[in-house]
C-alpha positions in Angstrom: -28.0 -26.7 12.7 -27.1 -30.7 12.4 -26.4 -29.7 8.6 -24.5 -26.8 9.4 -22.2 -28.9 11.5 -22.3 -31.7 9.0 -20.6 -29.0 6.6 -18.0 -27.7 8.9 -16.5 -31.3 9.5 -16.5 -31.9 6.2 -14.7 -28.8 5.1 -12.0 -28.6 8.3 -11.9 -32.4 9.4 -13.1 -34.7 6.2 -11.7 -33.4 3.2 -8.5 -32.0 3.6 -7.6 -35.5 6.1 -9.0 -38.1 4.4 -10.9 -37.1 0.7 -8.6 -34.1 -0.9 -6.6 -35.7 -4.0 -3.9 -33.2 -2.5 -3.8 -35.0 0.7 -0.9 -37.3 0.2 1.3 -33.8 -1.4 4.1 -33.6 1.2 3.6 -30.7 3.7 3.5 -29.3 7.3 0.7 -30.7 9.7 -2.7 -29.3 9.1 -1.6 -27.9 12.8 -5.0 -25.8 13.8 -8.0 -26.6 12.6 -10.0 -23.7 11.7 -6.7 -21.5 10.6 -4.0 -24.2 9.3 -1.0 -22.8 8.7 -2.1 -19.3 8.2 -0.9 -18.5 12.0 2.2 -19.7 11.2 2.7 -17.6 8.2 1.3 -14.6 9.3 3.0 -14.7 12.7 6.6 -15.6 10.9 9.4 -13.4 9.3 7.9 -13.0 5.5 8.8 -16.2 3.6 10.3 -17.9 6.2 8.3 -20.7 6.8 8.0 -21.5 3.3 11.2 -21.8 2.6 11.7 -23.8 5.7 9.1 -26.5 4.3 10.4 -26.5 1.0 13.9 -27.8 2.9 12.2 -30.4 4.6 9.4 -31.4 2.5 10.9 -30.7 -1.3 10.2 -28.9 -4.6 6.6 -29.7 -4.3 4.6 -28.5 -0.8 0.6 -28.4 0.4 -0.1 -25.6 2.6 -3.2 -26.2 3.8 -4.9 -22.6 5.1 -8.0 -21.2 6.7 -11.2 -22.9 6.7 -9.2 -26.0 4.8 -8.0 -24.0 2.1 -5.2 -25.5 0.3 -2.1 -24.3 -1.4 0.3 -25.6 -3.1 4.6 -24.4 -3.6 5.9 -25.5 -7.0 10.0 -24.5 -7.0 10.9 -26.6 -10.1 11.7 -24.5 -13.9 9.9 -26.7 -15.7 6.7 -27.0 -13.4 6.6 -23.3 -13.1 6.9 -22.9 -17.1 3.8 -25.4 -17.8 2.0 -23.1 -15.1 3.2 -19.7 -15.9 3.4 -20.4 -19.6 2.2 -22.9 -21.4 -1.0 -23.6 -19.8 -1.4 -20.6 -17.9 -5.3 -20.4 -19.0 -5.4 -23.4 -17.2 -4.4 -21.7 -13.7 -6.2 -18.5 -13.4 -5.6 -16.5 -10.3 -7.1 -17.1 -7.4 -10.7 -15.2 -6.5 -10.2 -13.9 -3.2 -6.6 -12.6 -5.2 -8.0 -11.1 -7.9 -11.2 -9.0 -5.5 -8.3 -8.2 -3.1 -6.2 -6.4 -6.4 -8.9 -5.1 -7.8 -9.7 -3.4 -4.6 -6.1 -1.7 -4.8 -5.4 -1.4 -8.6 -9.1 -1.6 -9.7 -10.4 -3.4 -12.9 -6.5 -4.1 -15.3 -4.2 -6.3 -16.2 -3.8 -7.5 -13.0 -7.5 -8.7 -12.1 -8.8 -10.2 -15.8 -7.8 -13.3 -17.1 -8.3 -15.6 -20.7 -9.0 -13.8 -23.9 -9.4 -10.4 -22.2 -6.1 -10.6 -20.6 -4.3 -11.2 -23.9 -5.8 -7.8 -25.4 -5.7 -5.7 -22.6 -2.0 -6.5 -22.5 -1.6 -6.2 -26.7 -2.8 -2.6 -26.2 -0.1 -1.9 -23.6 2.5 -3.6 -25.1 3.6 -1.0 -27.7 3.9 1.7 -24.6 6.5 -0.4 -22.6 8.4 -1.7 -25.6 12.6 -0.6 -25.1 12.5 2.5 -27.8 9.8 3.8 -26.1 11.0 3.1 -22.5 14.6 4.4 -23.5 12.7 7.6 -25.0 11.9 8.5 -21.9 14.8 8.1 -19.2 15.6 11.8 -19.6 12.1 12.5 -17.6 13.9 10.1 -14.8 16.7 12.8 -13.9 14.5 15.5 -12.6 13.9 13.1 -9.7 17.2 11.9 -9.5 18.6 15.0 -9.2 16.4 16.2 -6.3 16.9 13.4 -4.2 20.5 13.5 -4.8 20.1 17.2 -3.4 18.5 16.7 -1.0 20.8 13.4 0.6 23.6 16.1 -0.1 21.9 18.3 2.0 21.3 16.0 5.1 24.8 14.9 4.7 26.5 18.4 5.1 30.1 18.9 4.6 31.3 16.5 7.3 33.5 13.3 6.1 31.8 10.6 8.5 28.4 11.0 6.7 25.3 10.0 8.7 22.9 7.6 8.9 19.7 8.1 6.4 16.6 5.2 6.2 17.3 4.7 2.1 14.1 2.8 1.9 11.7 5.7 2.2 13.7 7.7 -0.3 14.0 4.8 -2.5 10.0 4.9 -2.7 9.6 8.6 -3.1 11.7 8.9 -6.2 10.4 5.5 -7.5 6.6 7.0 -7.1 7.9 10.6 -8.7 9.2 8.7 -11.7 6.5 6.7 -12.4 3.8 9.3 -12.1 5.7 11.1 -14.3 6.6 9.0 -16.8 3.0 6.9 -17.1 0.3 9.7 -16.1 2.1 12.6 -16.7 1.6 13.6 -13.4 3.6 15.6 -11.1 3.8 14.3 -7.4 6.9 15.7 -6.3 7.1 12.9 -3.3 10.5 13.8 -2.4 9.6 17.7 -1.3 6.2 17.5 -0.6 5.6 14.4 1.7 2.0 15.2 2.2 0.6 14.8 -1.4 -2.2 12.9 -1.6 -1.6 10.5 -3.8 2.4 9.9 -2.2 0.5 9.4 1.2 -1.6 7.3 -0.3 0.9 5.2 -2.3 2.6 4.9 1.3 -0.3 3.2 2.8 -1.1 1.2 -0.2 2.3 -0.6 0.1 1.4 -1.9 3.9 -1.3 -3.9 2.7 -0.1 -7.9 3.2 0.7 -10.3 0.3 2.4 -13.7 -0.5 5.5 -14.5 0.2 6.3 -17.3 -2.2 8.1 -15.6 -5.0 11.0 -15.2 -2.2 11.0 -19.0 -1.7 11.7 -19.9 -5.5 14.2 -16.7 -5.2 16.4 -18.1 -2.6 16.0 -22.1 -3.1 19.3 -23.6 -2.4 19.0 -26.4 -5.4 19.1 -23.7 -7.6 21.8 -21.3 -6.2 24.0 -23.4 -3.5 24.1 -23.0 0.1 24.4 -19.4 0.0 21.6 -19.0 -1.8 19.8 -16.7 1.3 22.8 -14.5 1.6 23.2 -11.0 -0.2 26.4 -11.8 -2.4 25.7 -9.5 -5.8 29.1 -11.5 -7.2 27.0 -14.3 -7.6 25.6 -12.3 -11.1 29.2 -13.0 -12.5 29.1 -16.5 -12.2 25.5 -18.1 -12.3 25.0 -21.7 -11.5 24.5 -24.3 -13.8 21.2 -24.6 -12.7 20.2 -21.4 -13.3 16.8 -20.7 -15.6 16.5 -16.9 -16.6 13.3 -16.9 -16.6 12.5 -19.4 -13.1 15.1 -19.1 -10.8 14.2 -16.0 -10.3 10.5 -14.7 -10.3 10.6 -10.9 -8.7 8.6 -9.9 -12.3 6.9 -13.4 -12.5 6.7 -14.8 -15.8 4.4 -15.6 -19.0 1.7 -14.0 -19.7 1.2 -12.6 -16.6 4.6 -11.2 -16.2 4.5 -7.6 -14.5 4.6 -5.2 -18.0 6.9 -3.2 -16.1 9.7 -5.3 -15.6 11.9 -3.5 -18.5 10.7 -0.1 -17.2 11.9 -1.0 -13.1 14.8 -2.3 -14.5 15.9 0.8 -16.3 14.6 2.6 -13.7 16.8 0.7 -11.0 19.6 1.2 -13.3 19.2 5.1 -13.5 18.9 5.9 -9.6 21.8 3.5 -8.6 23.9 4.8 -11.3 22.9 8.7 -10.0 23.3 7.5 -6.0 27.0 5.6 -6.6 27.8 8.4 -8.4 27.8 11.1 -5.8 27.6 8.5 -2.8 29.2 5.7 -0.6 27.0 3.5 1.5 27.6 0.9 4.0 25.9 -0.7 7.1 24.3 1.4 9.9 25.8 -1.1 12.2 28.2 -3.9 12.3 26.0 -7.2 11.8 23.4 -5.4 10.0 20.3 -8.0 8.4 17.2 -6.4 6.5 14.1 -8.2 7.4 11.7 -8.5 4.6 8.6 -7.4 5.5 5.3 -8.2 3.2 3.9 -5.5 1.2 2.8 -5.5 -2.9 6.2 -6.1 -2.9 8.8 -7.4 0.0 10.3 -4.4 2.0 12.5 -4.2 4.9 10.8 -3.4 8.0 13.0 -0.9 8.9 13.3 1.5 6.4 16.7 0.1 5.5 19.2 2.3 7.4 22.4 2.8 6.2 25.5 5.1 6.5 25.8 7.5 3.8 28.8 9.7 3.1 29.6 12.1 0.1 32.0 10.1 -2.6 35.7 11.3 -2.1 37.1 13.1 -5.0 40.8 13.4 -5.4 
């Protein structure tokens, strides 16, 4: 029992407080002993409190976690590059990550590291390369085309439009596509709600995740003081500061860079160009904010309501 204790204070009282060669990193109090700063986290908007530390405490930040767990928040280009890139054998993921994605994805890309890694992702490669991606975007229209029915549909002939929650169809016809396109697989999301790989999908995107990827997306040193507001202009005139690879990390990068990136890009490009096509949108409700929720990817917690009318043709 007396060594048991012995090993507690040593992991929650000893190391991270007075032996941890991280101990001197700037961060937020240790705050509770046994849970850190998880409460925090957990308990906050998604991303919030990071960003909040990087303000106070700078580009570099140790989050200290459960059981004594540290963490650390890296916001500069060329720290990110020397971890994503160049020695990126030299910061594998995380355990507990890699169990936790192999328990949703199972064993891939996203779960091996080192030498395997490198020719699991030279066999895929060839498959996401931009012929082949752009060989394909005819199989996106099928999907596009039914949900623009069926938002034409809901709409009716009326001129003030209604309000439809965009998110949920944004992540039918983003499943259908995919399945599609990468399994050959039919799942018809949009009409048949109940399929059991769309329902599924739906509860596989509740499952929490990290929220630090929105931190380096939104850090004022890179993108000014408005640098948490949604201003798409911004695009036209990027700051000097600006790194294409690390001011912006929604795909990650290196050689553990989602393989998909090209393929959600053109994908993105295909639905918005079909919905602005046929479709004006605008707020549900004067002072409108999403709130990010976490997921496998940041969502808004509220399905993303919005007013939707039929474009007006002259």
């Amino acid at each position: 029992l007396a060594y048991i204790i012995c090993l507690i204070l040593h992991r929650l009282v000893i190391w991270p407080f007075f032996l941890s060669p991280l101990r001197k990193v700037p961060g937020p109090p240790v705050g509770n002993l046994i849970l850190g700063q998880s409460r925090v986290i957990i308990t906050s908007e998604t991303g919030i409190p990071q960003r909040e530390w990087v303000k106070k405490y700078g580009p570099v930040v140790r989050i200290v976690g459960p059981v004594g767990v540290e963490r650390l928040i890296f916001m500069k280009p060329d720290t990110l590059h020397q971890i994503l890139v160049k020695d990126w054998l030299q910061y594998p993921r995380p355990g507990y990550l890699r169990n936790i994605l192999g328990t949703v994805t199972g064993y891939g890309l996203l779960t091996v590291t080192g030498d395997e890694h490198k020719q699991m992702r030279k066999a895929m490669n060839p498959a996401f390369s931009i012929p082949n991606l752009m060989a394909q975007t005819h199989m996106y229209w099928e999907s596009i085309e039914g949900l623009v029915s069926i938002l034409k549909d809901q709409l009716g002939t009326g001129s003030d439009g209604r309000v439809v929650h965009v998110y949920d169809w944004m992540s039918k016809v983003t499943l259908d596509i995919i399945c599609e396109t990468a399994f050959g697989y039919k799942t018809d999301s949009l009409h048949n709600p109940h399929n059991e790989l769309a329902v599924a999908y739906e509860k596989l995107i509740a499952l929490q995740s990290g929220a630090s990827i929105r931190v380096v997306n939104t850090w004022k040193v890179t993108w000014g003081e408005d640098a948490e507001e949604f201003r798409p202009s911004r695009w036209l005139n990027l700051p000097p500061d600006y790194h294409p690879s690390f001011s912006m990390l929604s795909f990650i990068a290196g050689p553990h860079a989602c393989i998909g990136k090209t393929m959600s890009i053109i994908e993105m490009k295909a639905v918005l160009a079909g919905l602005i096509t046929n479709f004006e949108f605008e707020p549900a409700f004067e002072g409108q904010k999403a709130k990010p929720a976490a997921a496998i990817t940041i969502k808004p917690t509220d399905g993303m309501p919005l007013r939707v009318r039929r474009v007006r043709r002259s």
